[in-house]
N, C-alpha and C positions, 0 to 999 in steps of 0.2 A: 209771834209764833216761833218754835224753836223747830232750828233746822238741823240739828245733830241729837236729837234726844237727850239721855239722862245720863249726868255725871254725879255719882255719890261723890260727897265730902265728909269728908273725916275730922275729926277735930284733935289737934295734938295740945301737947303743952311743951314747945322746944323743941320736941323731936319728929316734925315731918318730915325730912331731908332723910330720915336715917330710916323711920317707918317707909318711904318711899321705895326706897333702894332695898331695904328687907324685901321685900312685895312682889317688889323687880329679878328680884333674885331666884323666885321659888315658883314660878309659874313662866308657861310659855307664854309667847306672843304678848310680851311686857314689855314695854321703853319708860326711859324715864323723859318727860316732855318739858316744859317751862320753866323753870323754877325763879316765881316772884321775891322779890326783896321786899321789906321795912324801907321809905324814904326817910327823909329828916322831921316827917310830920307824923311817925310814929306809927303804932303806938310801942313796936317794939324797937326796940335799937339800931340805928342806922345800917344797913348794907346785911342785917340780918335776915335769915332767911321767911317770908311772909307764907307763903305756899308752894307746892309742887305739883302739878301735872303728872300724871303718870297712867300708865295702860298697865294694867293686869289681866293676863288670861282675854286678850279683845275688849275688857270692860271699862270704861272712862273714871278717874278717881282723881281727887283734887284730897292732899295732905295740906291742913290749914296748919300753923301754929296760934291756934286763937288764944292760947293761956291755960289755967287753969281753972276757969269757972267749969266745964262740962267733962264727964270722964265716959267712957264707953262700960256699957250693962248689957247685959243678955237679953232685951227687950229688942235689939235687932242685930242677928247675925248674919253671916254667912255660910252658904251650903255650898260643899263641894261635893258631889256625885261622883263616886269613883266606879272605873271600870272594875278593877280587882282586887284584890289583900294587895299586891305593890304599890298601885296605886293610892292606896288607904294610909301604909307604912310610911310614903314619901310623905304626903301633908301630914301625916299626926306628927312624925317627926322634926321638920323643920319648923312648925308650926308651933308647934308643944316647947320648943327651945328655949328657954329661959319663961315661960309663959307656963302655964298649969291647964292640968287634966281635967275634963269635965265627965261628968255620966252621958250614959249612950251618943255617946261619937260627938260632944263638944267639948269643946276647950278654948282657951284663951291664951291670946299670943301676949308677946312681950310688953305689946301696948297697951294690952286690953282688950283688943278686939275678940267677936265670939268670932267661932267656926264650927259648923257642924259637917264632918270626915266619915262620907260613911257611902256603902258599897251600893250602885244606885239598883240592886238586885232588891235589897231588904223595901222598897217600897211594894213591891209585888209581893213578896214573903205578906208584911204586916195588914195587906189590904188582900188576902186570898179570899175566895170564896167561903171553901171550906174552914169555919171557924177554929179546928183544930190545932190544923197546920199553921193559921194567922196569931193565935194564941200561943204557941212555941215558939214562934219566931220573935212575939213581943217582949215575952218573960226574958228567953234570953238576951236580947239588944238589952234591956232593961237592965242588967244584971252585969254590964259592959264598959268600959269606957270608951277603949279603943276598940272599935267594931272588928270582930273577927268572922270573917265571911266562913271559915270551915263550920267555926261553931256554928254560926247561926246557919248554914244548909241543914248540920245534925241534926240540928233543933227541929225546924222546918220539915224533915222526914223522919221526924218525929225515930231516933237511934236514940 
């Protein structure tokens, strides 16, 4: 039985120490924790870095350097629910940094990882009762990359 719950692992090829400390750097309530070595029995090069430990956002995360057999796909991301547009601007941006743009509020960071950036109001917008207002809201996220909460209110009250 596990007594601390769930830690994601992440898989790198060389670069978890640096993915680590990226991660560490862009979200509160982050440390960087353990960081495993490679011994002389391999499989990567002696005193090289094997794994990292690290807290992002309260959340437990292990950076592997397993190689290159496995690369990160949009088949499982991550969501970040923001309070407001600053809040939105700050992850798309640090986020988006050397990494690339996705449609309606995902993108991919430097390493590959997905994220989805988006204003935790549009869940209420795209799930409204009235079909109208839930369909103006959809088109325009749809039509988005980086979510922009004015527009989608517009949209939403239908302006």
């Amino acid at each position: 039985m596990t007594t601390d719950g769930f830690t994601t692992c992440l898989w790198f090829d060389g670069n978890a120490e640096e993915a680590a400390n990226h991660y560490v750097s862009i979200f509160k309530n982050s440390a960087i924790g353990t960081i495993g070595r490679y011994n002389e029995a391999g499989p990567g090069p002696a005193g090289s870095v094997l794994a990292v430990e690290f807290t992002a956002n309260g959340q437990k995360f292990v950076a592997l350097n397993g190689g290159p057999q496995f690369t990160f796909n949009e088949a499982v991301s991550f969501q970040i629910r923001c309070a407001d547009q600053a809040e939105v601007d700050y992850y798309w941006e640090k986020l988006t940094d050397g990494g690339e743009e996705g449609p309606c509020g995902w993108l991919k960071d430097r390493f590959g990882v997905s994220w989805q950036v988006f204003p935790e109001v549009l869940l209420e917008m795209v799930g409204d009762a009235d079909p109208e207002k839930a369909r103006r809201a959809t088109e325009a996220m749809l039509s988005m990359k980086k979510m922009d909460l004015a527009a989608l209110r517009r949209a939403y009250d239908g302006e």
